[in-house]
Structures are given as structure tokens and as C-alpha cells.
C-alpha positions as CSV (number, residue, x, y, z in Angstrom):
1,X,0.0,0.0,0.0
2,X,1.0,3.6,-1.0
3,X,0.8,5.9,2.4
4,X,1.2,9.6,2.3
5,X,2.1,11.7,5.5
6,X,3.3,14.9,6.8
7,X,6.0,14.9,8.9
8,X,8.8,17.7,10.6
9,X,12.2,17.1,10.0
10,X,15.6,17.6,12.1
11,X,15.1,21.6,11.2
12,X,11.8,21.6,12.7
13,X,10.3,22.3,8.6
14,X,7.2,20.8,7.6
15,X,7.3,18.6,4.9
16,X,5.3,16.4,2.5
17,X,6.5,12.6,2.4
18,X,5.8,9.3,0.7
19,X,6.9,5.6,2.6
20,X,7.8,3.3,0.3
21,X,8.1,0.7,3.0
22,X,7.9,0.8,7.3
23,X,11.0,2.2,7.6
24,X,11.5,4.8,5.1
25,X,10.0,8.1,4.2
26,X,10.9,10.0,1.0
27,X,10.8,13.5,0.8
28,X,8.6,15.0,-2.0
29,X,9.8,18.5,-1.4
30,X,12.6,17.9,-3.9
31,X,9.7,17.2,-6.6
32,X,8.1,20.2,-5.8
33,X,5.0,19.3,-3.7
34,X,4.5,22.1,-1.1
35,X,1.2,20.8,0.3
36,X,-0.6,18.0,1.2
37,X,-4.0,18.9,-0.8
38,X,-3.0,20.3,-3.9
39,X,-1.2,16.5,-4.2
40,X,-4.8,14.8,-3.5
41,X,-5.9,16.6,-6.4
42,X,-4.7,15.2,-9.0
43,X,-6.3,12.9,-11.4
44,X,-4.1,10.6,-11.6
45,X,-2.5,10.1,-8.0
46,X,-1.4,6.6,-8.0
47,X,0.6,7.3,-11.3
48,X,2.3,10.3,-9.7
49,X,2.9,8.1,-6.7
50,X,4.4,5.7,-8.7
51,X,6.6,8.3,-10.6
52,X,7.8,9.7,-7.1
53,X,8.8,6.4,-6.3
54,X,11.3,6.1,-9.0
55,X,12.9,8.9,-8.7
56,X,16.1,9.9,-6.5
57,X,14.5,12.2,-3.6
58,X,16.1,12.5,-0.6
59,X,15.4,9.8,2.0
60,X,14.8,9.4,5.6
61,X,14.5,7.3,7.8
62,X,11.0,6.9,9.9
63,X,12.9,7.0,13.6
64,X,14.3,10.4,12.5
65,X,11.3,12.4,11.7
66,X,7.7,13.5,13.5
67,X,4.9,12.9,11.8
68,X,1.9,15.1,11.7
69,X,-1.8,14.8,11.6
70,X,-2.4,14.6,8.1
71,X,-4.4,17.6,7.5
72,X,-3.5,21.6,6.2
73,X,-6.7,23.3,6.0
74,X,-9.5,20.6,5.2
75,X,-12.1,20.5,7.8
76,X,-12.8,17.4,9.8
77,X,-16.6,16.1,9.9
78,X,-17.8,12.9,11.0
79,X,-20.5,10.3,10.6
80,X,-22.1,8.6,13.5
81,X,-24.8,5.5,14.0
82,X,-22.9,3.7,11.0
83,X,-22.6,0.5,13.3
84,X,-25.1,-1.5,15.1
85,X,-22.9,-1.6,17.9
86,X,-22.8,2.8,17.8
87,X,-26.6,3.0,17.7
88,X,-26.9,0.4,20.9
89,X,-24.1,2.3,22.8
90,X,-26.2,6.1,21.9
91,X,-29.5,4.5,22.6
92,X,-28.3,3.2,26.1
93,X,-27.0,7.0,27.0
94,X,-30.3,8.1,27.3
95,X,-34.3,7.5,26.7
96,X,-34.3,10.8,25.3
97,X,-31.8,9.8,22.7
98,X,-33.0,6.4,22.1
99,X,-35.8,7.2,19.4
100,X,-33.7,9.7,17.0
101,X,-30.4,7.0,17.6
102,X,-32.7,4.5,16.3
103,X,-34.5,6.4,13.4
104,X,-31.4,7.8,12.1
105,X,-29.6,4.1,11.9
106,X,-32.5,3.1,9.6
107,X,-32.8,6.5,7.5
108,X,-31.3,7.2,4.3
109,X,-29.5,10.0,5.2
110,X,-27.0,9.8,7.7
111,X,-25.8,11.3,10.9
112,X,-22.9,14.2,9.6
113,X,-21.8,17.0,11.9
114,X,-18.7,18.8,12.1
115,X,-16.3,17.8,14.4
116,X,-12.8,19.7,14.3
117,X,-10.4,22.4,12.3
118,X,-6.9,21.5,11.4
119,X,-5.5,24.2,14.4
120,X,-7.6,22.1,17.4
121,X,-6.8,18.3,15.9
122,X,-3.7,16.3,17.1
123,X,-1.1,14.2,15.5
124,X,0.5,10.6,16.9
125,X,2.0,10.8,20.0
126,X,0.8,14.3,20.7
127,X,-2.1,14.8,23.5
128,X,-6.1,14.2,22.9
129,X,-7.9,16.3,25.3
130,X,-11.0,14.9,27.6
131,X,-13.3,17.7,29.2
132,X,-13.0,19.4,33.0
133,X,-16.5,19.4,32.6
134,X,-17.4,15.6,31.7
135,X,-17.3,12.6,34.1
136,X,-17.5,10.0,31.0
137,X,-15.2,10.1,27.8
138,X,-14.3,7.9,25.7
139,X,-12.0,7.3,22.5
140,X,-14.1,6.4,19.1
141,X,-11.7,4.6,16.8
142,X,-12.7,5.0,13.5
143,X,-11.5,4.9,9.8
144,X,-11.6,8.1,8.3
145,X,-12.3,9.2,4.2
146,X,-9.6,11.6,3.2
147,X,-11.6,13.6,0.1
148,X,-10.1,16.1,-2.6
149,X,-12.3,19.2,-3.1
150,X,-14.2,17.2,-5.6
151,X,-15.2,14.8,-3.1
152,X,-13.8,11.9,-4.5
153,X,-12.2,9.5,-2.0
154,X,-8.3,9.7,-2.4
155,X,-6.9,7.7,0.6
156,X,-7.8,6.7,4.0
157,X,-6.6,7.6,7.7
158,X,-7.1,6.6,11.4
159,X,-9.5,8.9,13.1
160,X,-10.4,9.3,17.0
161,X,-13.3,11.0,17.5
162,X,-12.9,11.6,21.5
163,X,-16.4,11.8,22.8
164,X,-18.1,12.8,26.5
165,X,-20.7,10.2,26.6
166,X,-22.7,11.9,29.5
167,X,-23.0,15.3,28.0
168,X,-24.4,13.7,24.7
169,X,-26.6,11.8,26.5
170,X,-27.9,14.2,28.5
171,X,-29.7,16.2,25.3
172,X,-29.2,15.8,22.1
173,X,-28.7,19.4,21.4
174,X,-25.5,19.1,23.3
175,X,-23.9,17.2,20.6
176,X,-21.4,19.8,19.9
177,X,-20.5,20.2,23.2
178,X,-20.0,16.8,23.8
179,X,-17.7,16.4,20.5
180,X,-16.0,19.8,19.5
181,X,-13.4,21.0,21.9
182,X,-9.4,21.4,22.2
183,X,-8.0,18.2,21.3
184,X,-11.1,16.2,20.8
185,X,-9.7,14.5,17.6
186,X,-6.7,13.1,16.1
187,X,-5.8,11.7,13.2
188,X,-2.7,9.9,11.6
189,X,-0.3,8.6,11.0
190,X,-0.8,7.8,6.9
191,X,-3.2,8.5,4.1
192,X,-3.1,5.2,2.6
193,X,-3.9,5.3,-1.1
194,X,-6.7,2.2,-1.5
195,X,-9.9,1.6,-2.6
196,X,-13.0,0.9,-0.8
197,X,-12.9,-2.7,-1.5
198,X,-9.7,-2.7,0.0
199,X,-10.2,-1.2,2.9
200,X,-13.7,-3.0,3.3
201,X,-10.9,-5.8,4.2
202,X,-9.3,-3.8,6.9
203,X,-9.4,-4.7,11.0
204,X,-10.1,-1.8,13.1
205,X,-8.7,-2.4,16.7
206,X,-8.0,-0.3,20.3
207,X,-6.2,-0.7,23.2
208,X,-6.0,1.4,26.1
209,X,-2.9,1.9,28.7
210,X,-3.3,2.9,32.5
211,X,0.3,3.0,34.4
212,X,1.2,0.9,31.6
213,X,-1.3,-1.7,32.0
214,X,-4.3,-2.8,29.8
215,X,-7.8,-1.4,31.0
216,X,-9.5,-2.1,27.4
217,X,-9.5,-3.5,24.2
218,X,-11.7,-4.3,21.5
219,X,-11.7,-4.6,17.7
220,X,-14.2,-4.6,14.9
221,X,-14.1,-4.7,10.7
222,X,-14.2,-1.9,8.8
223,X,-16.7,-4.3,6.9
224,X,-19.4,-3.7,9.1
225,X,-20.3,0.0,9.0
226,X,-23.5,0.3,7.0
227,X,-23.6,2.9,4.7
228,X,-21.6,2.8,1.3
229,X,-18.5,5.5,1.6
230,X,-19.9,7.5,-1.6
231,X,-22.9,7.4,0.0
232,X,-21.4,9.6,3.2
233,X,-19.1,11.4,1.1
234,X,-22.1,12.8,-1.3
235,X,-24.0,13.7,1.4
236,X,-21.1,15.6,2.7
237,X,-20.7,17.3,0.1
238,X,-24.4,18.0,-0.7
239,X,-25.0,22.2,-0.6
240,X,-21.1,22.5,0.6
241,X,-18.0,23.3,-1.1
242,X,-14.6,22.5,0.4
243,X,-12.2,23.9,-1.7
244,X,-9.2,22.4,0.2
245,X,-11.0,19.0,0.7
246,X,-12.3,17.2,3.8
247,X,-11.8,14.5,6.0
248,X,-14.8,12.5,6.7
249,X,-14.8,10.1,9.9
250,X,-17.0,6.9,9.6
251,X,-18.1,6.0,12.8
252,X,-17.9,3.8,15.7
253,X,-18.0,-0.3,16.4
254,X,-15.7,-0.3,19.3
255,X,-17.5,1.4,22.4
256,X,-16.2,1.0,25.9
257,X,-18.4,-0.5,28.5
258,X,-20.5,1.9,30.4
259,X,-18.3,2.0,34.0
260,X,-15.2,2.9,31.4
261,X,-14.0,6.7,31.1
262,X,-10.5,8.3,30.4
263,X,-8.1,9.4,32.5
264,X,-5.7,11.7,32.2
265,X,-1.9,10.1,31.4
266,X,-3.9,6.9,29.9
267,X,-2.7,5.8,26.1
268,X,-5.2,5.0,23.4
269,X,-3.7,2.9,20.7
270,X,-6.2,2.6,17.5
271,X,-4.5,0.0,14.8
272,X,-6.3,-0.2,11.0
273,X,-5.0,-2.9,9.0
274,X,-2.6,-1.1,6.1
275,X,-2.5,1.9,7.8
276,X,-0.4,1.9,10.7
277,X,-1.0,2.8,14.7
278,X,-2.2,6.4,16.0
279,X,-1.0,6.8,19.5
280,X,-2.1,9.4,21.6
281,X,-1.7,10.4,25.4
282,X,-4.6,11.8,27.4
283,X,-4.8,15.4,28.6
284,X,-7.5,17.7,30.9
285,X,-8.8,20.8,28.9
């Protein structure tokens, strides 16, 4: 698999690269790509992947470098109820919400809301952020669509969409609050260049780290979200232009049991299959 990434080298610059394999990263400076989305546009990516690849551009190694969220100046939505398992967990929150979680899991259009900008969402191995004002948060690891300004589906990342399950659950309308804050997503550490089919194959799976011990896991297939990803990605799109792209997060099948919440100094660990591992640190805000 091809995997795309932005990453900060020894002189703290900001640069485009290209892995060829685990261990390597080449940079695409040297071939003149400044930006992350103005790559994603073009027509013909995989050929100008492949192109990249055969040419002499400088070459680091993995261990040297920091890699970055993934993202310039696309915003971040997500989807939500796309798994059985997601509309059980939001139904069991609260009666209120039980109705609308279960309606909206059988209606053609989805759940979509906007859940971050580029300035307030985290790399790997930087800090996700869980609320002063929240008793119960949780991680949400899902697969997220990485779309050109056209809406077409150029690659695919790891997504967390941090959530505080008591806030939600308390009223609907407090969605926002319960899902937009400092540090409430993260996303990284590759765009893998693939097709649907082939990431229909893919294993999503968590773990979580208290004092270095193992408070949760779980795991689920990226095969069993619902809804087609053209279908989310047109209704994305639908009245809305994003002239530098989006990222689109799919949704949830891995939900912590209810007597689970975050801690501060806990790890979360989200693996996809052919992606990599997004690692990530827990904060107050």
C-alpha cells in the first residue's frame, strides 16, 4: 500500500512525504510538492505516486522524523450510527436519545456534523484532550475518508473522535459540546492510497494503557459500517463546497463499557490494517 504523511524534520520544517516501506519516508519536497491537498488533487494520483517512487528524492528514515496529523486546512466532519454496535451504545445513553439514535440508523440520510479544524486536531504521540466538565469520555476509533475538493475518495486515515458520553446523552442538542473542543480529535499517522474494496478488508482495533497496564481493548471490521462511503461522502458534500478538501470520519463499532472513562496520562492505541497505529496520550482541557 502507498501511504502519504506529513511529517517535521531535524530543522523543525514541515514537509510532505511518501513511505515506500515501514521504515522509510521520502521526501517530495525535492519534486516540488508544497502541500498535502494540492497533491490529493490530482487525477491521476497513483501514477504520480508511482513516478515519485522512482525517482532519487532525498530519503529518511522513519525514527528520524515526526509525523503530523495529516491535514492543512481541510475541515474534519464525522459520521455517526454507521454501526449497530454505535446506535446500541447512543441509545443506552439516554431514553431521550434512544428514538432519534434508532431512526437515524435506519434512514437514508445519515448522521454528519462537524467535528474539528486543522489548528484544534492532534497528530500521533501528541495529547487528545478529555473535558474538565465531563465525568465520562471515551475514545471512538474510527477509519476516516480523506476527500479532494471534488469529493472523491483519495486515501484513508485513522480517526479518533474523542467523545463525552454523559454530555451527549444528556440532550441531544448538546452534541457539539459533547464532541467539539481542544484536542477532541486526532488523526494519523498515513493517508493510505486504497480503494473501498480494500479497505472493506481492513481490522479496526483499540487498546488502552493505565500505568502501563491494559484497561480495554476491542476490535471490529471496517466491513461492518452500513452505509456505502460515496454514499457519506455525497451527502457531505451536498450544498457544501470545500475547496481544500475534507476529512470525513465513519463512525464507531468499538465502544467502551459503560463503567469505562479516560483518564488523564492513559494511552489510546487505534490499529487499522494497512494503515499503521495512531498513538495518543490523554490530557485535561
Amino acid at each position: 500500500m502507498t501511504k502519504l504523511c506529513r511529517f517535521q524534520n531535524a530543522a523543525r520544517q514541515i514537509r510532505i512525504g511518501l513511505a515506500p516501506d515501514d521504515h522509510t519516508l521520502l521526501d517530495l519536497t525535492a519534486a516540488g510538492v508544497e502541500s498535502l491537498s494540492s497533491l490529493l488533487e490530482n487525477d491521476d494520483l497513483h501514477g504520480q505516486l508511482a513516478i515519485f517512487v522512482q525517482q532519487k528524492l532525498p530519503s529518511l528514515a522513519l525514527s528520524e522524523v515526526k509525523l503530523l496529523a495529516p491535514v492543512e486546512e481541510q475541515e474534519i466532519w464525522a459520521a455517526g450510527v454507521t454501526y449497530l454496535r454505535s446506535k446500541k451504545a447512543r441509545m443506552e445513553e439516554s431514553d431521550f436519545s434512544a428514538t432519534a439514535y434508532d431512526r437515524v440508523y435506519e434512514a437514508e440520510r445519515p448522521e454528519i456534523f462537524f467535528k474539528s479544524l486543522p489548528s484544534k486536531t492532534v497528530g500521533p504521540d501528541d495529547a487528545v484532550g478529555i473535558r474538565k466538565d465531563s465525568r465520562w469520555n471515551v475514545p471512538e476509533p474510527e477509519l476516516a475518508l480523506v476527500l479532494n475538493s471534488r469529493g472523491h475518495i483519495v486515501g484513508f486515515t485513522i480517526g479518533n473522535d474523542m467523545s463525552s458520553r454523559d454530555i451527549e446523552g444528556e440532550n441531544l442538542l448538546y452534541l457539539p459540546q459533547a464532541k467539539i473542543y481542544d484536542r477532541s480529535c486526532a488523526l494519523g499517522p498515513f493517508i493510505t492510497i486504497a480503494s473501498e474494496a480494500e479497505a472493506r478488508s481492513w481490522q479496526i482495533r483499540i487498546e488502552i494503557l493505565r500505568a502501563n497496564k491494559r484497561v480495554f481493548s476491542g476490535e471490529t471490521a471496517v466491513s461492518q459500517i452500513k452505509r456505502a462511503f460515496g454514499q457519506l461522502a455525497e451527502f457531505l458534500f451536498r450544498s457544501q463546497k470545500f475547496p481544500n478538501g475534507a476529512v470525513l470520519l465513519t463512525g464507531t463499532g468499538v465502544v467502551p463499557p459503560d463503567d469505562f472513562s479516560l483518564q488523564p496520562g492513559d494511552t489510546i492505541r487505534i490499529e487499522i490494517s494497512d494503515v499503521g497505529v495512531l498513538a495518543n496520550s490523554v490530557v485535561e482541557v
